[in-house]
N, CA, C and O atoms as a CHARMM CRD file, in Angstrom:
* protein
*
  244
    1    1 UNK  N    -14.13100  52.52800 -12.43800 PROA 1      0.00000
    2    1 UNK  CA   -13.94600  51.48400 -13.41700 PROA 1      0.00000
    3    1 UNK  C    -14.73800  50.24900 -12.99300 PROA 1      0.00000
    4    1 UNK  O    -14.86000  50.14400 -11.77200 PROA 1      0.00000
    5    2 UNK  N    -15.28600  49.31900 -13.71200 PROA 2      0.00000
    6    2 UNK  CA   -16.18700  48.22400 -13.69400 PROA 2      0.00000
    7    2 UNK  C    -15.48400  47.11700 -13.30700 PROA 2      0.00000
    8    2 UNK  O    -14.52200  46.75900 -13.98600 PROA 2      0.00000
    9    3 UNK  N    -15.72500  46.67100 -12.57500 PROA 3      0.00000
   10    3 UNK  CA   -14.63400  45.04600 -12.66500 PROA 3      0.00000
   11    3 UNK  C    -15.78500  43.78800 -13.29200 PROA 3      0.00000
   12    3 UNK  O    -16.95300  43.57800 -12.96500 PROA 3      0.00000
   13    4 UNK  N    -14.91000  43.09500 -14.30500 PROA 4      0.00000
   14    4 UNK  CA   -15.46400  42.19900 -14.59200 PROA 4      0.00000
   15    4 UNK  C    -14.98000  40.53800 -14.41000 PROA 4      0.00000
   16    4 UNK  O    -13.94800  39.87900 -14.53500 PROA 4      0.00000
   17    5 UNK  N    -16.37900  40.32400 -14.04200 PROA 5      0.00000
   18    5 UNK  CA   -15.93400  38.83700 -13.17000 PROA 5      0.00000
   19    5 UNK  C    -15.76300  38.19100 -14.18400 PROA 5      0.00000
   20    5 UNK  O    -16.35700  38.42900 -15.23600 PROA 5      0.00000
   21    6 UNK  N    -14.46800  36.77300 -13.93500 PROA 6      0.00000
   22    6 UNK  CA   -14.70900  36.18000 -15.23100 PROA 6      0.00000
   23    6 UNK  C    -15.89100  34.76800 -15.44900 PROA 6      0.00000
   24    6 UNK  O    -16.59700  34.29900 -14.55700 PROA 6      0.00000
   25    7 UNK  N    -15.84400  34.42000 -16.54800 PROA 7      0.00000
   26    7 UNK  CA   -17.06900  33.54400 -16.49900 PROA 7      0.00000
   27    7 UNK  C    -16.61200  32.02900 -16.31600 PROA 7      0.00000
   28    7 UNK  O    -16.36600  31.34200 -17.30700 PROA 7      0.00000
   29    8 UNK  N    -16.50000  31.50800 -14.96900 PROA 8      0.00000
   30    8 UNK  CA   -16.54700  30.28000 -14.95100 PROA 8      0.00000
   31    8 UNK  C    -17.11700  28.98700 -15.60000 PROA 8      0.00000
   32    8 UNK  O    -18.28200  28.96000 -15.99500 PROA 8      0.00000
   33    9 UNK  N    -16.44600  28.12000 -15.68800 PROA 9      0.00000
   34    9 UNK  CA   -17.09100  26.82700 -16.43500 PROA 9      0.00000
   35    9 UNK  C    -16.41800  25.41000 -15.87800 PROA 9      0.00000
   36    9 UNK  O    -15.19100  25.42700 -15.78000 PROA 9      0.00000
   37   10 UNK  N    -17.11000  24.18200 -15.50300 PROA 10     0.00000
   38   10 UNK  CA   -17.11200  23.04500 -15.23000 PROA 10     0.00000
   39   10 UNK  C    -15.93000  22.51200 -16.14800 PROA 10     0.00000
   40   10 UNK  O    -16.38700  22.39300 -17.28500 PROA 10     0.00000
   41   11 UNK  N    -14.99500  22.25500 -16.11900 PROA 11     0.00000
   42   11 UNK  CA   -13.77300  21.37600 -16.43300 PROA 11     0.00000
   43   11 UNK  C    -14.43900  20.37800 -17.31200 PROA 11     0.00000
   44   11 UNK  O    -15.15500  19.54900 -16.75000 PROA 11     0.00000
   45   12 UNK  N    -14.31500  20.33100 -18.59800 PROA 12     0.00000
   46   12 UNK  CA   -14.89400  19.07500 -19.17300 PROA 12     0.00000
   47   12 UNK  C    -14.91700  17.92000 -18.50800 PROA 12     0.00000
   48   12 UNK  O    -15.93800  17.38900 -18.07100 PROA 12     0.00000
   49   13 UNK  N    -13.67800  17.45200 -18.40200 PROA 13     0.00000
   50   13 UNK  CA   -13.29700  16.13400 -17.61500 PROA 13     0.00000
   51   13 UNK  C    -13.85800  15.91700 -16.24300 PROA 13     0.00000
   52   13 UNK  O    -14.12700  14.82300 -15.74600 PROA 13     0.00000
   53   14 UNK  N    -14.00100  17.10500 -15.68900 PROA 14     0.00000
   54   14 UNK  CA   -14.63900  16.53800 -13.97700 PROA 14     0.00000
   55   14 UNK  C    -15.91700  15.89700 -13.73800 PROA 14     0.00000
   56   14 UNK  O    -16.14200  15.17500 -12.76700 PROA 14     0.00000
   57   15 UNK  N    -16.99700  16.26500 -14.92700 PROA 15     0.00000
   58   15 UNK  CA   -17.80600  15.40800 -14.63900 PROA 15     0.00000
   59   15 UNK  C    -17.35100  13.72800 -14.52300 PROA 15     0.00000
   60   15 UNK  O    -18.10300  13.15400 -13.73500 PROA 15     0.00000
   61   16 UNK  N    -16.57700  13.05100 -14.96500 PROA 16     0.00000
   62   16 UNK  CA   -16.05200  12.18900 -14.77300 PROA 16     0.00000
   63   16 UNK  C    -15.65300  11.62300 -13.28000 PROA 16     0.00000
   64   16 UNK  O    -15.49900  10.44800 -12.94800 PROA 16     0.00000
   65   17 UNK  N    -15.55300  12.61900 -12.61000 PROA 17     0.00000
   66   17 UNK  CA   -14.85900  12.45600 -10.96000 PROA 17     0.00000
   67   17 UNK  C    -15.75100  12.69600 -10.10300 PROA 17     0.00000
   68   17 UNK  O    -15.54600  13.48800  -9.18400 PROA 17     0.00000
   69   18 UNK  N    -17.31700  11.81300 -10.31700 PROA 18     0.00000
   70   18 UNK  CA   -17.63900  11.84500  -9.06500 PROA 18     0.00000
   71   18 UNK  C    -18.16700  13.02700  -8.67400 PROA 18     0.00000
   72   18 UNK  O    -18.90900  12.82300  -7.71300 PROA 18     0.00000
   73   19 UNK  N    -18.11600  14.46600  -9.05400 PROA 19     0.00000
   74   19 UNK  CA   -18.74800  15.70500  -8.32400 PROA 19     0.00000
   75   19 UNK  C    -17.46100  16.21700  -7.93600 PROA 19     0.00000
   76   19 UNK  O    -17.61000  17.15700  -7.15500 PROA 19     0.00000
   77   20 UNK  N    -15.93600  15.89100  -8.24500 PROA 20     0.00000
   78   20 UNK  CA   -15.23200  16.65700  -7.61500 PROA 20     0.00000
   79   20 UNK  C    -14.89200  17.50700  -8.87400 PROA 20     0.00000
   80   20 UNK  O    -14.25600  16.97300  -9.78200 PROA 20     0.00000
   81   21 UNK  N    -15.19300  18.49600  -8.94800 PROA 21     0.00000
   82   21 UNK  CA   -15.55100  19.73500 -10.26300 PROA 21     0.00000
   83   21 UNK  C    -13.83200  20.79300  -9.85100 PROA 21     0.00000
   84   21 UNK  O    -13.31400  21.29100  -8.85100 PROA 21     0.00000
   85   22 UNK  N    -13.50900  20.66500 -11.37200 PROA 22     0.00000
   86   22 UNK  CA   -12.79900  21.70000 -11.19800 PROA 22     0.00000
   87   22 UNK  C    -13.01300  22.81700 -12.29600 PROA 22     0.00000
   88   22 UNK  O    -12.89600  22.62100 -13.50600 PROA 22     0.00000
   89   23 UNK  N    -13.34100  24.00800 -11.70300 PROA 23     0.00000
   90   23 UNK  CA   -14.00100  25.31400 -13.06200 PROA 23     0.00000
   91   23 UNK  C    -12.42700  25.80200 -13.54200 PROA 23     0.00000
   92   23 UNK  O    -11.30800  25.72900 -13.03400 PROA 23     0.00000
   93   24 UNK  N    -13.04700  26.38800 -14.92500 PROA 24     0.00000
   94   24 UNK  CA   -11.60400  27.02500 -15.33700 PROA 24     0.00000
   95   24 UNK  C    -12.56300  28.66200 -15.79600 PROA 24     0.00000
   96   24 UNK  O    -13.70300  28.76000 -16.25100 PROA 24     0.00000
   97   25 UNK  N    -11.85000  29.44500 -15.55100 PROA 25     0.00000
   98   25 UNK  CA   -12.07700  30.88900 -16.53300 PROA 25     0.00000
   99   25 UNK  C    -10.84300  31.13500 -17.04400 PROA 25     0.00000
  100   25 UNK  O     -9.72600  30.69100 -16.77700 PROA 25     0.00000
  101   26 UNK  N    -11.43400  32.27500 -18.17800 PROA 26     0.00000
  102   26 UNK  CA   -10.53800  33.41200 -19.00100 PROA 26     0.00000
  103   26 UNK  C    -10.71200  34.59800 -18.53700 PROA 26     0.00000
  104   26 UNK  O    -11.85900  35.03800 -18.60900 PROA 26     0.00000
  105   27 UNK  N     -9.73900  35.38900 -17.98100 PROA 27     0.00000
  106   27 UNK  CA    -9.63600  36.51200 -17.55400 PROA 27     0.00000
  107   27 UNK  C     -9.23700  37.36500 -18.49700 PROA 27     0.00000
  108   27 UNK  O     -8.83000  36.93000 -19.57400 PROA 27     0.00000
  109   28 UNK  N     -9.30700  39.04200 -18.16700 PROA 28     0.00000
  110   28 UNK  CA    -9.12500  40.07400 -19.13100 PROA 28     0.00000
  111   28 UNK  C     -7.49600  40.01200 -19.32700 PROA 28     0.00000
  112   28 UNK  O     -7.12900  40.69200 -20.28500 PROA 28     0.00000
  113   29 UNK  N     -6.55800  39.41500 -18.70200 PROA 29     0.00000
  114   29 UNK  CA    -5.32900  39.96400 -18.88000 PROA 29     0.00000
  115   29 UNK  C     -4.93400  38.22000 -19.53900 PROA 29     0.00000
  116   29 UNK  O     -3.81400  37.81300 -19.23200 PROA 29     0.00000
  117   30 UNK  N     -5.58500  37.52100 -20.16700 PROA 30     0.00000
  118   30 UNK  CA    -4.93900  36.21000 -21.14300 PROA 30     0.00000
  119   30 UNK  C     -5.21600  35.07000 -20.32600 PROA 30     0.00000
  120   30 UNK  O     -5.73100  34.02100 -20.71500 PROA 30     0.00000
  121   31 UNK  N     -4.69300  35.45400 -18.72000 PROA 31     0.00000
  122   31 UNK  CA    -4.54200  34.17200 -18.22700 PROA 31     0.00000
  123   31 UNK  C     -5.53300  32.86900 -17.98400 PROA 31     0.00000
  124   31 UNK  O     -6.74700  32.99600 -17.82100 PROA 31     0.00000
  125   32 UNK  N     -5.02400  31.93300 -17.98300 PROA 32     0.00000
  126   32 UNK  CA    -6.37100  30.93800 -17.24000 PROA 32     0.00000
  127   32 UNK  C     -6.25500  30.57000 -15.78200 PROA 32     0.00000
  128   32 UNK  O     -5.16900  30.23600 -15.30600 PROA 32     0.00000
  129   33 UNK  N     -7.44600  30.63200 -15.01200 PROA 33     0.00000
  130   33 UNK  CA    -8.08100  30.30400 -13.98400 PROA 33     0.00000
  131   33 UNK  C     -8.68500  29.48300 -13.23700 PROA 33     0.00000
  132   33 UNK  O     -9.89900  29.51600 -13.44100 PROA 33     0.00000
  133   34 UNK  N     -8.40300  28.83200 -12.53800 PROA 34     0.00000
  134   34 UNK  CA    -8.38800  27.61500 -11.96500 PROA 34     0.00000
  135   34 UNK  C     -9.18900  27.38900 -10.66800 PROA 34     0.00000
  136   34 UNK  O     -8.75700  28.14200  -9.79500 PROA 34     0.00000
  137   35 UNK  N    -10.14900  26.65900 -10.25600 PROA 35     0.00000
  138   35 UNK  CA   -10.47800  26.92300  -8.70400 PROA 35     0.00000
  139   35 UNK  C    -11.12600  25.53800  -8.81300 PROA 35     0.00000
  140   35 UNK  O    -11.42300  24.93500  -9.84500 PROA 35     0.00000
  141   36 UNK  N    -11.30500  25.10300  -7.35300 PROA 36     0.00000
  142   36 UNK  CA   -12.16900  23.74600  -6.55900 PROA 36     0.00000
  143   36 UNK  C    -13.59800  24.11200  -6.53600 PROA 36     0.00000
  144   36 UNK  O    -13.91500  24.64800  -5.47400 PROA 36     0.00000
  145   37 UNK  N    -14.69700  23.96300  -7.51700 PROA 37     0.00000
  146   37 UNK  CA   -15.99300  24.21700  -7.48000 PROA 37     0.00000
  147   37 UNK  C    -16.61900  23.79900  -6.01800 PROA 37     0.00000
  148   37 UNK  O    -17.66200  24.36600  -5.69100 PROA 37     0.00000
  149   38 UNK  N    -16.08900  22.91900  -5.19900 PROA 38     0.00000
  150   38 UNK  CA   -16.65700  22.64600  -3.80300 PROA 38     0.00000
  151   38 UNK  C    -16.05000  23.80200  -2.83500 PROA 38     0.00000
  152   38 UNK  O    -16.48600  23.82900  -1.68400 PROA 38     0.00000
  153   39 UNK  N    -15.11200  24.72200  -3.20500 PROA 39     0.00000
  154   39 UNK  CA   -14.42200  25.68500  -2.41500 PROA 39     0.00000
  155   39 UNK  C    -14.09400  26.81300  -3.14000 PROA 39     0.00000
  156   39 UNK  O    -12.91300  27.06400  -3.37900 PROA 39     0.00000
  157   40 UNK  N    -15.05700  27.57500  -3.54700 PROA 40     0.00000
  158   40 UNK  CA   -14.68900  28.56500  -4.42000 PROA 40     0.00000
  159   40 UNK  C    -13.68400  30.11100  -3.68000 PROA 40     0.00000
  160   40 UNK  O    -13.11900  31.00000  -4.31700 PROA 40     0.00000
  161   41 UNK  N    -13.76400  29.96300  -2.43100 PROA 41     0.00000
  162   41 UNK  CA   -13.36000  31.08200  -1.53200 PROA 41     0.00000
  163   41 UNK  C    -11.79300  31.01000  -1.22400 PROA 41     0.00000
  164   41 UNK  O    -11.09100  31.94300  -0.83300 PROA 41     0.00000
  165   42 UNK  N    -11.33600  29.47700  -1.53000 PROA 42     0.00000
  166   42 UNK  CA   -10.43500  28.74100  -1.29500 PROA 42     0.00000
  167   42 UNK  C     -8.99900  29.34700  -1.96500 PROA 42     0.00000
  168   42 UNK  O     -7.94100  29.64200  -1.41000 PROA 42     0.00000
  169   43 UNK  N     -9.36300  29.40300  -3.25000 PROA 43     0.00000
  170   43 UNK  CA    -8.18800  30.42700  -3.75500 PROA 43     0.00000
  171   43 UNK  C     -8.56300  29.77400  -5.24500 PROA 43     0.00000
  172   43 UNK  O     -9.34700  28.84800  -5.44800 PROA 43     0.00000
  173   44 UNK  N     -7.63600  30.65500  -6.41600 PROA 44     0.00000
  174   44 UNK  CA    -7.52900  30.52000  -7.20600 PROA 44     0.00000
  175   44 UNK  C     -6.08300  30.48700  -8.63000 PROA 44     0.00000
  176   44 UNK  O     -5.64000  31.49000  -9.19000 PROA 44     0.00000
  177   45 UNK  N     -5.67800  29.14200  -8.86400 PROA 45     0.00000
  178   45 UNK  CA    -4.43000  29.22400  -9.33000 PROA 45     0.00000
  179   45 UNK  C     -4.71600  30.03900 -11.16400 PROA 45     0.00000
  180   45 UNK  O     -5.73900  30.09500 -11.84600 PROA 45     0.00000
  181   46 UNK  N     -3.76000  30.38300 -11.34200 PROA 46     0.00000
  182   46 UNK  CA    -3.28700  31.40600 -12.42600 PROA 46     0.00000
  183   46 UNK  C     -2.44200  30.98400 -13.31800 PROA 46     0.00000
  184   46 UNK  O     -1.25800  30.91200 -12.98800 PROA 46     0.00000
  185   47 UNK  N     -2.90700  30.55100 -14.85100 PROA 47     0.00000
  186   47 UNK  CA    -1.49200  29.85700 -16.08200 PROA 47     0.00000
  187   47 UNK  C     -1.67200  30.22000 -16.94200 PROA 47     0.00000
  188   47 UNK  O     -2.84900  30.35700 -17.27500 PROA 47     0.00000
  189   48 UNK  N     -0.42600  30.66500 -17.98900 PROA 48     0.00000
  190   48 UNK  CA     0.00100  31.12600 -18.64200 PROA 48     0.00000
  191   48 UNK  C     -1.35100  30.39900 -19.87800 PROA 48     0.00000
  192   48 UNK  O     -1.88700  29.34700 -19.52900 PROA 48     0.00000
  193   49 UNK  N     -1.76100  31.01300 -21.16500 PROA 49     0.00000
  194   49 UNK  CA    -2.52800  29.78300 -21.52600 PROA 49     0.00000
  195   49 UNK  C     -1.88500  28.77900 -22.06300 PROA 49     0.00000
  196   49 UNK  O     -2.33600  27.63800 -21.95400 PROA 49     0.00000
  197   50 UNK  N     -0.26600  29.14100 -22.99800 PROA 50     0.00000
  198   50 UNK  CA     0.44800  27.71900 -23.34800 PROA 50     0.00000
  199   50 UNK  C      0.85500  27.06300 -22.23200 PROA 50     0.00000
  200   50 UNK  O      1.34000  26.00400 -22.63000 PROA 50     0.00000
  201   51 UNK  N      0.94100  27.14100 -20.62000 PROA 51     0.00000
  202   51 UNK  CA     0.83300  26.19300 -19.49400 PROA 51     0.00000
  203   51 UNK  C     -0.50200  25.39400 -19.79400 PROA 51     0.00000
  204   51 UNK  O     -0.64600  24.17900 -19.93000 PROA 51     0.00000
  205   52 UNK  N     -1.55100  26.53600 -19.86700 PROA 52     0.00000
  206   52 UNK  CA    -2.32400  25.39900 -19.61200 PROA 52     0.00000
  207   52 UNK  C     -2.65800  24.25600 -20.74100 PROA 52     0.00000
  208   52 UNK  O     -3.16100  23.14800 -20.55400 PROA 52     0.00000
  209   53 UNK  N     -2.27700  24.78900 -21.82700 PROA 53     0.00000
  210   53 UNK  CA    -2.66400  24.01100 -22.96600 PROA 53     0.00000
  211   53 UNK  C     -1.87100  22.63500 -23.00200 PROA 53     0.00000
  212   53 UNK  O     -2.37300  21.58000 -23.38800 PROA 53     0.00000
  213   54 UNK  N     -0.38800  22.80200 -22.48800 PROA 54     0.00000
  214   54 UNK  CA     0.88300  22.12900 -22.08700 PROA 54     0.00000
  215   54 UNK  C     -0.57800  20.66700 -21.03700 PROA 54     0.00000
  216   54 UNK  O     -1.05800  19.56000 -21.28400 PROA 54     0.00000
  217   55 UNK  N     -0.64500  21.51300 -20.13000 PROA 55     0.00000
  218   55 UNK  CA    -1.12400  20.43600 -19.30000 PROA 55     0.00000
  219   55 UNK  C     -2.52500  19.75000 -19.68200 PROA 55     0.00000
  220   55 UNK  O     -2.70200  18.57400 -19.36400 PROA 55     0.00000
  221   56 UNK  N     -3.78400  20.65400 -20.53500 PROA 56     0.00000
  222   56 UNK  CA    -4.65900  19.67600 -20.96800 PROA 56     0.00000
  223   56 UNK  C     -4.13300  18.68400 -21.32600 PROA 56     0.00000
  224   56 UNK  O     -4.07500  17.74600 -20.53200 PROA 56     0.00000
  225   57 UNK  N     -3.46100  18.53300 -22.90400 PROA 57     0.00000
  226   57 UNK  CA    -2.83000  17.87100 -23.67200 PROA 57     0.00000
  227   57 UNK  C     -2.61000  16.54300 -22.91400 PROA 57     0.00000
  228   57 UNK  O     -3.17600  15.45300 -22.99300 PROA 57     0.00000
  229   58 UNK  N     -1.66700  16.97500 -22.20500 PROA 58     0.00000
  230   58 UNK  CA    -0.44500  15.76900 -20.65400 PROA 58     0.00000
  231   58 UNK  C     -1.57100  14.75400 -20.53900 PROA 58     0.00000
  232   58 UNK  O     -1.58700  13.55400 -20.81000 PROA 58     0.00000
  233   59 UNK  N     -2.65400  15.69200 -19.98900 PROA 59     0.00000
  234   59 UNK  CA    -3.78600  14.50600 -18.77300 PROA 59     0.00000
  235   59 UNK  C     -4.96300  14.18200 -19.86000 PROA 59     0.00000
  236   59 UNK  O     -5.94300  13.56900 -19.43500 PROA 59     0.00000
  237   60 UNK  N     -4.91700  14.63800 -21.53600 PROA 60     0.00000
  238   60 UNK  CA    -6.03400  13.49500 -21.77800 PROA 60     0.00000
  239   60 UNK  C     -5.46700  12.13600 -22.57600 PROA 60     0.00000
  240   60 UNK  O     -6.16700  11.33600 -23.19500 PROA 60     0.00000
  241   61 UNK  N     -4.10600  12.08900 -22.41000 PROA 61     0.00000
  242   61 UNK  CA    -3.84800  10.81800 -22.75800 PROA 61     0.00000
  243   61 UNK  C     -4.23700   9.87100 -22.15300 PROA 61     0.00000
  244   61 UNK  O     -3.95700   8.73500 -22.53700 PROA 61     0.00000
């Protein structure tokens, strides 16, 4: 079976911070994907997508 990587992308908002980048992907099983673009080896957090939608929302007020 093939594994497919998912396709990372630059956090809208981080360009805002200076270079401290945070990527998000969509994975095959719904979830969203989270990682430190300066530490990609570092780990990667995992949310539901109404979590994450919950928390865009929160932080662009």
């Amino acid at each position: 079976m093939d594994v497919i990587e998912p396709r990372w992308r630059t956090a809208s908002r981080s360009s805002n911070n200076g270079g401290d980048c945070v990527e998000v992907a969509d994975n095959l099983s719904g979830r969203v994907l989270v990682r430190d673009s300066k530490d990609r080896a570092g780990g990667t957090l995992s949310f539901a997508p109404d979590a994450w939608r919950t928390f865009v929302v929160a932080t662009s007020r």
